[in-house]
C-alpha positions as CSV (number, residue, x, y, z in Angstrom):
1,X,-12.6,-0.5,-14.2
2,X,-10.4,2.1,-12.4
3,X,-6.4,2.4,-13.6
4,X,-4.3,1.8,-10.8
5,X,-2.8,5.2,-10.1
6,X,1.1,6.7,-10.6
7,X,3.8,5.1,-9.2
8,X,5.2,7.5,-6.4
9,X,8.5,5.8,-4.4
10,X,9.8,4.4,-7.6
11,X,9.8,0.9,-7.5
12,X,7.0,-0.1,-9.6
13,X,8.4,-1.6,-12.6
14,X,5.4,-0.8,-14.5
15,X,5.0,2.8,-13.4
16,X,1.7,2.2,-12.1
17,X,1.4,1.1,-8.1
18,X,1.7,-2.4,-7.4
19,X,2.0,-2.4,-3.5
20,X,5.9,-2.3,-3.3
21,X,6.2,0.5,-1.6
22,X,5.5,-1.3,1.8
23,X,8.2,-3.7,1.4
24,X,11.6,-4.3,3.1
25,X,14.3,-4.2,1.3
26,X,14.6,-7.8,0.6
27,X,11.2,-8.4,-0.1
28,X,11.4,-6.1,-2.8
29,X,14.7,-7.5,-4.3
30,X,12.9,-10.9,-4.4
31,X,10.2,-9.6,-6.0
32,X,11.9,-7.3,-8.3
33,X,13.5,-10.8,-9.3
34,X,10.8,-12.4,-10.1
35,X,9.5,-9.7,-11.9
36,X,12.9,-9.8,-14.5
37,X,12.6,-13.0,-14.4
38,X,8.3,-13.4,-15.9
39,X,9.3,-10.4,-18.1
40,X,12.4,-12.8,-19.8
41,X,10.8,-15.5,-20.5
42,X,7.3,-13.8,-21.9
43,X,10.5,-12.0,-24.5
44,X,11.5,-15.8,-25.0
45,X,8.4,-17.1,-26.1
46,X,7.8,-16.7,-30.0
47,X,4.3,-14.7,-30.8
């Protein structure tokens, strides 16, 4: 399995290309969003 490659526009929150970079602006904002919002409750949930 091949690693997705570099990030280069900067709005991968990973660092790695997810697709954002063909996004509007509020698409990405939604996204970006959601993102924040997965990432806070995964630190929520005791290991």
């Amino acid at each position: 399995m091949s690693e997705a490659p570099a990030c280069g526009c900067g709005r991968s929150p990973t660092g790695k290309c997810v697709g954002w970079h063909k996004l509007t602006e509020e698409e990405f904002a939604a996204k970006k969003k959601a993102y924040e919002a997965r990432q806070a409750a995964k630190a929520d949930v005791p290991a």
